[in-house]
C-alpha positions in Angstrom: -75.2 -0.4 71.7 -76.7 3.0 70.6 -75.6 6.3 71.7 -78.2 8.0 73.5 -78.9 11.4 75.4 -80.6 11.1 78.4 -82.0 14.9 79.0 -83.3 16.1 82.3 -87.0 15.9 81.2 -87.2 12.3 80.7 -86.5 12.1 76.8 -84.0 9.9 75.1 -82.6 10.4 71.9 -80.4 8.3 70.1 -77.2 10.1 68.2 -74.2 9.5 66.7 -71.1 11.0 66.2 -70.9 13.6 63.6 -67.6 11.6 61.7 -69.3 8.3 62.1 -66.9 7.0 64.5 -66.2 9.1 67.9 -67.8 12.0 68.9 -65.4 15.1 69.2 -65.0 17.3 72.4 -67.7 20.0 71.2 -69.8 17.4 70.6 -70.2 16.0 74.1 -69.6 19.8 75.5 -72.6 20.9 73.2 -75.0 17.7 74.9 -74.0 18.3 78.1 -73.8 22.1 77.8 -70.4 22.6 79.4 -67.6 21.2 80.3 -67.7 17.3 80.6 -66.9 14.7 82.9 -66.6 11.6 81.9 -68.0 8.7 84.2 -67.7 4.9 83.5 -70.5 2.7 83.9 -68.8 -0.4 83.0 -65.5 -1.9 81.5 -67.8 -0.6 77.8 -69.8 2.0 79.1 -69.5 5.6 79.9 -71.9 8.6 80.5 -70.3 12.2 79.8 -72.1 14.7 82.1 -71.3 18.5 82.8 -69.1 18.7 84.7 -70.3 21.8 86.7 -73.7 21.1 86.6 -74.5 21.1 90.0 -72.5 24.5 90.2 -75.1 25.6 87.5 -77.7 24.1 89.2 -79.3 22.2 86.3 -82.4 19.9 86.7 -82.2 16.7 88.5 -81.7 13.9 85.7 -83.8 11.0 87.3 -83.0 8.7 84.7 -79.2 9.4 84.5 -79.0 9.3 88.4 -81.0 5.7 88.8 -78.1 4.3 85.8 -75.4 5.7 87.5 -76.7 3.8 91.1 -77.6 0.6 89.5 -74.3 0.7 87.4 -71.4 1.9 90.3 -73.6 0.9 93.1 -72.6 4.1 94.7 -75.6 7.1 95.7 -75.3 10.6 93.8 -77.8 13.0 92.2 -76.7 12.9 87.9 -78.1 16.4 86.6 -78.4 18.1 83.3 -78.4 15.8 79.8 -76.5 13.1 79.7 -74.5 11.0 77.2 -74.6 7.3 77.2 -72.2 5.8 75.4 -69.4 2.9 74.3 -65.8 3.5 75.7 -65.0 3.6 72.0 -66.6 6.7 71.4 -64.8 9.2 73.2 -60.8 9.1 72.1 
């Protein structure tokens, strides 16, 4: 699976870490512009998302928030860009 950011605005981008292997803390803070939270989508899947972003106020991610419900199953607004990515990625 590609990593991909999911922004607010409906774009995805695929990325990958700068060392080729996991993506470093700045990394994921500089997606998500924050600090990150890390929620798991699946036994291999995870999306980072900032942590404070509903604090800050960022725009609704509609894309983000539909994954989240059809992967937990569970209701709750995602905001702000997103990271989608294998467990393996973040150490």
């Amino acid at each position: 699976m590609q990593s991909s950011i999911l922004t607010s605005a409906g774009y995805r981008k695929d990325v990958n870490p700068n060392n080729g292997s996991d993506f470093s803390l700045e990394e994921l803070q500089d997606i998500v512009g924050g600090y990150i939270e890390i929620v798991r989508l699946s036994s291999t899947q995870l999306m980072v998302i900032n942590e404070e972003g509903k604090i800050h106020n960022l725009p609704i991610n509609t894309n983000a928030t539909l994954l989240y419900i059809m992967a937990t199953g569970r209701k709750d607004t995602i905001v702000g860009d997103v990271l989608i990515c294998e467990t393996n990625k973040i150490k």
